[in-house]
C-alpha atoms as a printed R data frame, in Angstrom:
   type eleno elety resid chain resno       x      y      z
1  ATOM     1    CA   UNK     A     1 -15.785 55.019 49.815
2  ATOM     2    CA   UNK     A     2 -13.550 56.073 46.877
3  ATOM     3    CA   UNK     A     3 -12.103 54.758 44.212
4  ATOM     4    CA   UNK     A     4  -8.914 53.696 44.459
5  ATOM     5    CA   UNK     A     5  -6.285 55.659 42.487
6  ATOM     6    CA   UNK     A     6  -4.871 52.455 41.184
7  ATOM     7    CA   UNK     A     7  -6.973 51.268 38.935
8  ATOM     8    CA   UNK     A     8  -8.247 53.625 35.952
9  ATOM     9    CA   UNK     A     9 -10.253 52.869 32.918
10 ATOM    10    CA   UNK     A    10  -8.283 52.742 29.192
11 ATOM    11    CA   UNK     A    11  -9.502 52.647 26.061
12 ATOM    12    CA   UNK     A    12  -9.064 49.841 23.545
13 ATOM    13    CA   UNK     A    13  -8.312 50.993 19.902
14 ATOM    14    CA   UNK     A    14  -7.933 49.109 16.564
15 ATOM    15    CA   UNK     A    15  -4.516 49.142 15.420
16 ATOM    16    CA   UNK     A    16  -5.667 48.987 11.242
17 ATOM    17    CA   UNK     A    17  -8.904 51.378 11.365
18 ATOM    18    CA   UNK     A    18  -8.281 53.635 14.403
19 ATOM    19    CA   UNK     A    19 -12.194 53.228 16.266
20 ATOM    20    CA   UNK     A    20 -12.089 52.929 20.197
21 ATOM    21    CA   UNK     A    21 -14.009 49.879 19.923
22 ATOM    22    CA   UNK     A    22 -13.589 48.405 23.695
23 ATOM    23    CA   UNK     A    23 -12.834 49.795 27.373
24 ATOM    24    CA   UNK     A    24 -11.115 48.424 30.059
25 ATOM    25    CA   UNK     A    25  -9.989 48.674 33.713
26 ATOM    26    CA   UNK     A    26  -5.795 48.028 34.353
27 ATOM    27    CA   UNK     A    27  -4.217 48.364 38.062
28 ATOM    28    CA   UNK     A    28  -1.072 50.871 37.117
29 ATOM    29    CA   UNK     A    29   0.727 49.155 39.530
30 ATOM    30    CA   UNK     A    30   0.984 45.779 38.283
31 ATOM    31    CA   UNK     A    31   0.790 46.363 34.444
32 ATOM    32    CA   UNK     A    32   2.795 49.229 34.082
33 ATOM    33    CA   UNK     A    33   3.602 48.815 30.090
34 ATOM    34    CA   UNK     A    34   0.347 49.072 27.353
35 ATOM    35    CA   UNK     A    35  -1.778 46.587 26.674
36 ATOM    36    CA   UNK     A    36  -2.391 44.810 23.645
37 ATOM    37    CA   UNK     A    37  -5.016 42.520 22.770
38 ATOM    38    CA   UNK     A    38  -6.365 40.572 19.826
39 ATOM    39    CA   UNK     A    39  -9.915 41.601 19.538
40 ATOM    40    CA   UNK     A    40 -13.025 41.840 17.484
41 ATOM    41    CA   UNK     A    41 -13.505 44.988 15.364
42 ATOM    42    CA   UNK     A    42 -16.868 45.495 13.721
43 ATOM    43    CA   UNK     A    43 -15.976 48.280 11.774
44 ATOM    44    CA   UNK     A    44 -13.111 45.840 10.064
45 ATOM    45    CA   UNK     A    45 -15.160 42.538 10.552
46 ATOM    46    CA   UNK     A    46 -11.939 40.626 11.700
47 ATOM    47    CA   UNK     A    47  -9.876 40.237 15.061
48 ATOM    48    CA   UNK     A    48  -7.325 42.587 14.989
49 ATOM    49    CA   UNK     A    49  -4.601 43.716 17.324
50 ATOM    50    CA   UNK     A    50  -5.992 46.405 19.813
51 ATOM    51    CA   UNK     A    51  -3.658 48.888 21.793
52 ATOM    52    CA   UNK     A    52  -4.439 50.682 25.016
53 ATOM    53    CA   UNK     A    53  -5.477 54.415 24.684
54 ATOM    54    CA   UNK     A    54  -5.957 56.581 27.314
């Protein structure tokens, strides 16, 4: 079976150094805006807001 065309992977980035630290799976349908997390970056050694890349 496929995957459905619904769900795709994202990237997470750091919003103060830039590194795609994390990835993710969102359904397009339901979440339609970008996500944003509070997350641990080890390049900056602090939680720090990540954004959705694609």
């Amino acid at each position: 079976m496929a995957k459905s065309d619904k769900r795709v992977k994202v990237g997470m980035k750091c919003s103060d150094c830039s590194e795609k630290n994390y990835s993710t799976y969102k359904n397009k349908q339901n979440t339609a805006d970008k996500m944003n997390f509070n997350k641990y970056c080890p390049r900056c050694r602090k939680h720090t807001l990540h954004k959705e890349v694609k």
